[in-house]
C-alpha positions in Angstrom: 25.0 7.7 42.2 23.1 4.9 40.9 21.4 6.3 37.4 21.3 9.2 34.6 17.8 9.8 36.3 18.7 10.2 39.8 21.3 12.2 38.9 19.2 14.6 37.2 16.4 14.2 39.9 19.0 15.6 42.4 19.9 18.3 40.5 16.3 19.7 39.6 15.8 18.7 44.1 18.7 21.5 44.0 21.1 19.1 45.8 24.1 20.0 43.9 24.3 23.4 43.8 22.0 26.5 42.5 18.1 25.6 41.8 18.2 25.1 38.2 15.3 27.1 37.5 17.6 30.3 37.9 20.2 28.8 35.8 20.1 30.3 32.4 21.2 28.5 29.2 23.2 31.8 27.5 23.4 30.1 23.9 22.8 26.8 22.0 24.2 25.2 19.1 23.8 22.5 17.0 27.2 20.9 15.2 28.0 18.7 12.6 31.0 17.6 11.2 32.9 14.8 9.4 36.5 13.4 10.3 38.6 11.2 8.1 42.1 10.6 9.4 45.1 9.7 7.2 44.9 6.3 5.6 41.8 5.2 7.2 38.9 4.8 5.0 35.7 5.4 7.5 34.6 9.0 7.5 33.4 9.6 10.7 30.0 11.6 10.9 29.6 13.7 14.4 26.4 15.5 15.6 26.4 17.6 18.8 24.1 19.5 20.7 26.2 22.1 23.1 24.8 24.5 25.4 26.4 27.1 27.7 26.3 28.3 31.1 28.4 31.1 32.6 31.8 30.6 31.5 31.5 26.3 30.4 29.6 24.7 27.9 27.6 21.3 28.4 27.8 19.2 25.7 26.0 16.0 23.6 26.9 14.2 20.9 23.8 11.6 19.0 22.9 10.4 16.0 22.2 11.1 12.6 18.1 12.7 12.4 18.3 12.8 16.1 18.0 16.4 16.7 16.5 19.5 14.3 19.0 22.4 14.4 15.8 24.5 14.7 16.2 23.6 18.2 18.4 26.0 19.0 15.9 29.0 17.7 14.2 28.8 21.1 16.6 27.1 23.4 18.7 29.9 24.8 17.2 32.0 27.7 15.4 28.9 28.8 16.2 27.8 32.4 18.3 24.0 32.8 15.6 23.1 34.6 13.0 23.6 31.9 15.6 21.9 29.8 16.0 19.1 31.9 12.3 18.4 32.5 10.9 19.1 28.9 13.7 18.4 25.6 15.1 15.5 23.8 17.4 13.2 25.5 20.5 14.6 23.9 19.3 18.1 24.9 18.8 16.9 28.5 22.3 15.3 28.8 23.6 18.9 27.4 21.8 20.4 30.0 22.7 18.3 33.0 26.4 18.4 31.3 26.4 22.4 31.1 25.0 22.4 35.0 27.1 20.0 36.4 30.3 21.9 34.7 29.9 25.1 35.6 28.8 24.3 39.2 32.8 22.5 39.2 34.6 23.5 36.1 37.1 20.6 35.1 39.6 23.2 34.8 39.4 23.8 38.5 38.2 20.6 40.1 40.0 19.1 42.9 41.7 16.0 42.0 41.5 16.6 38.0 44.5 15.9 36.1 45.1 18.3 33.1 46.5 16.7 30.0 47.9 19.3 27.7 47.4 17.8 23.9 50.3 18.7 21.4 49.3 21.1 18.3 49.3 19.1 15.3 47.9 17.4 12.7 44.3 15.9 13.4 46.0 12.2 13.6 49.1 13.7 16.3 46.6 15.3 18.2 43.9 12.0 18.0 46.5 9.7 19.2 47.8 12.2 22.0 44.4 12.2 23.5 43.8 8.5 22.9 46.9 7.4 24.4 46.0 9.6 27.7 42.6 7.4 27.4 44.4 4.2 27.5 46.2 4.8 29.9 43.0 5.8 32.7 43.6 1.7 32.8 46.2 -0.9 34.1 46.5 -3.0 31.0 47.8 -6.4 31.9 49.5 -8.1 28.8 46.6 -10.5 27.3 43.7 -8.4 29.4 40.2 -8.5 27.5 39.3 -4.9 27.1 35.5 -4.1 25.8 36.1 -0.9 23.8 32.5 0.7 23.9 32.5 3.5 21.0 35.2 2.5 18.3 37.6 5.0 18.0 40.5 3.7 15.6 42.9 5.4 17.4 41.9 4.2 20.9 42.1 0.4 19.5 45.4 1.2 18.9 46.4 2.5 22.4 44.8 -0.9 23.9 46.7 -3.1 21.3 49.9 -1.3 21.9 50.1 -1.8 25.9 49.4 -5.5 25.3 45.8 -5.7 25.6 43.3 -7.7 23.4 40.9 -4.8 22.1 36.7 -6.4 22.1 35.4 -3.6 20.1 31.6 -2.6 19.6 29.7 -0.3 18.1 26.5 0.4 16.2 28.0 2.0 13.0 30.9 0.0 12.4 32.0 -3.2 11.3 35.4 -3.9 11.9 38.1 -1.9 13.0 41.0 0.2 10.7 43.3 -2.8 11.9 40.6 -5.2 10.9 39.4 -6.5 14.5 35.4 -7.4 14.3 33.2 -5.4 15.6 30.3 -6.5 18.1 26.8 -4.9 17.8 26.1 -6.7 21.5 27.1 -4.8 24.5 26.5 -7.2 27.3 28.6 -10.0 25.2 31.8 -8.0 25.0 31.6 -6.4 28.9 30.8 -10.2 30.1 34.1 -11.1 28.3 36.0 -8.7 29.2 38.7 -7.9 31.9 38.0 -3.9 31.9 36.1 -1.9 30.0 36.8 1.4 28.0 33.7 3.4 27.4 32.6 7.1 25.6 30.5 9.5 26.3 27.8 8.8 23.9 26.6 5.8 26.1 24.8 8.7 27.8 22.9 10.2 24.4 22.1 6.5 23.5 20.8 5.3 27.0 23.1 2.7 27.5 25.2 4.7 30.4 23.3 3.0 33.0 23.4 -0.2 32.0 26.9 -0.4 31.2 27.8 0.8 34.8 25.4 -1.4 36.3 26.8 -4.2 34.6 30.6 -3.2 35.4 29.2 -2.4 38.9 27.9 -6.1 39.3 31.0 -7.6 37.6 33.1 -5.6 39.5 35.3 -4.7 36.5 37.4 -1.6 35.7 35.7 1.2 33.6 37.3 4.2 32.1 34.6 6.1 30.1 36.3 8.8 27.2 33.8 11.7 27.6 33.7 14.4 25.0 29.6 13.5 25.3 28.3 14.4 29.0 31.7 15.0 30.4 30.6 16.1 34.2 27.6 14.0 34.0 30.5 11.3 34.1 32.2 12.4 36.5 29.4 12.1 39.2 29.7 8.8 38.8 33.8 8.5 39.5 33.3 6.0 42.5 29.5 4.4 41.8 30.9 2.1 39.0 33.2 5.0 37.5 37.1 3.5 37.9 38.5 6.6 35.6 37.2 9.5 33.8 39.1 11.3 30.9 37.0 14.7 30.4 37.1 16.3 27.4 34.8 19.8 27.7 34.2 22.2 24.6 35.9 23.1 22.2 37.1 19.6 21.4 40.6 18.6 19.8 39.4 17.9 16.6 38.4 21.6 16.2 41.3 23.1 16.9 45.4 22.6 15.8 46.9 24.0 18.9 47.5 22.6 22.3 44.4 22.1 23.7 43.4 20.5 27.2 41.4 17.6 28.7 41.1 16.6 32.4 42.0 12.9 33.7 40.0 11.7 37.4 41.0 9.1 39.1 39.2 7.0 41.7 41.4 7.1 44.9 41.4 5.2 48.4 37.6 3.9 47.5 36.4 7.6 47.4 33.1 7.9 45.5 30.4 10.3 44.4 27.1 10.6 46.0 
């Protein structure tokens, strides 16, 4: 797969499963919440746009003024393909997300590893998950690592297997543990050894270029998908090393054991 657009190109073509015109979109919602863990003092401020299809949910995360929750007062009963060729980029991702998922569920996918978080505390649970991020990657003691998305928790994971964490990040400034962080994307990938990504490259349009770039470089890339979690996954093979799929309902909304799905690029074997 070699972009977001022929991705979703294929799937409108009807290449990857039922034409998405019959595809109803059952119910759409529009989240927001904040997140401050223990002794950190950023709050973290999370937007998301999820629609469902049959039994999964499709999922996008964006930014602050991004998307009106009025959206949602006309969204469900419309067709993914409507969706797909007429909404918001978020909305789009959500869409080709939701498709993608409930054509192969990640709870039923060959060659998906289920990772079982602990129930916890929000900062048990976070560093559960973030740890099963970190280690998607071989981290050589003194590897460069571009961390694309700050998580706190994540930088920690990297730090703690030896790695030297490059952060970036459009809201941020420096890490919890005080590391700078880069507002350029193309200087922390060109520096790095591997590169650890989320899902919210997708909602921000830098998806492509980061794989293309990794691609070219022929580095590593694990991308953390909460954001477009299938939509990732088609890419496991076309610049994709690992994948660490998080679908609806997220960790941070719930205290119990709850599960995401690890992929794995084997033997050269790729997406198309």
């Amino acid at each position: 797969m070699t972009s977001v657009a022929a991705l979703t190109s294929s799937v409108l073509a009807g290449e990857r499963g039922p034409v998405p015109s019959t595809v109803p979109v059952i119910s759409a919602f529009w989240l927001h919440n904040t997140t401050r863990l223990p002794g950190a003092d950023v709050t973290y401020k999370n937007y998301y746009v999820l629609l469902r299809v049959g039994e999964v949910f499709g999922a996008c995360a964006f930014e602050e003024g991004e998307l009106d929750p009025s959206f949602c007062a006309s969204a469900s009963g419309l067709s993914v393909a409507e969706l797909l060729e007429d909404a918001p980029l978020p909305v789009r991702i959500a869409a080709l997300d939701a498709y993608l998922a409930s054509v192969e569920p990640h709870h039923t996918a060959a060659g998906a590893e289920e990772i079982v978080l602990p129930a916890g505390t929000p900062d048990v649970r976070a560093r559960a998950r973030d740890a099963a991020v970190a280690g998607l990657l071989d981290v050589a003691p003194g590897a460069k690592v571009a961390l694309i998305g700050v998580v706190n928790p994540l930088v920690d994971a990297i730090t703690s297997r030896g790695g030297l964490c490059l952060p970036c990040d459009f809201n941020l400034r420096e890490t919890a543990s005080g590391l700078p962080v880069s507002r350029d994307m193309t200087e922390v990938l060109d520096a790095a050894d591997a590169v650890v990504a989320t899902g919210m490259t997708l909602s921000n349009g830098s998806f492509d270029v980061l794989v293309d770039r990794c691609r070219e470089q022929a580095k590593p890339l694990a991308v953390y998908a909460q954001t477009g979690s299938a939509v990732v996954r088609a890419f496991l093979g076309s610049g994709v090393t690992a994948v660490s799929a998080e679908p609806f309902p997220f960790s941070q909304f719930s205290s119990r054991p709850t599960s995401l799905y690890r992929y794995h690029l084997q033997d050269g074997a790729s997406r198309t």
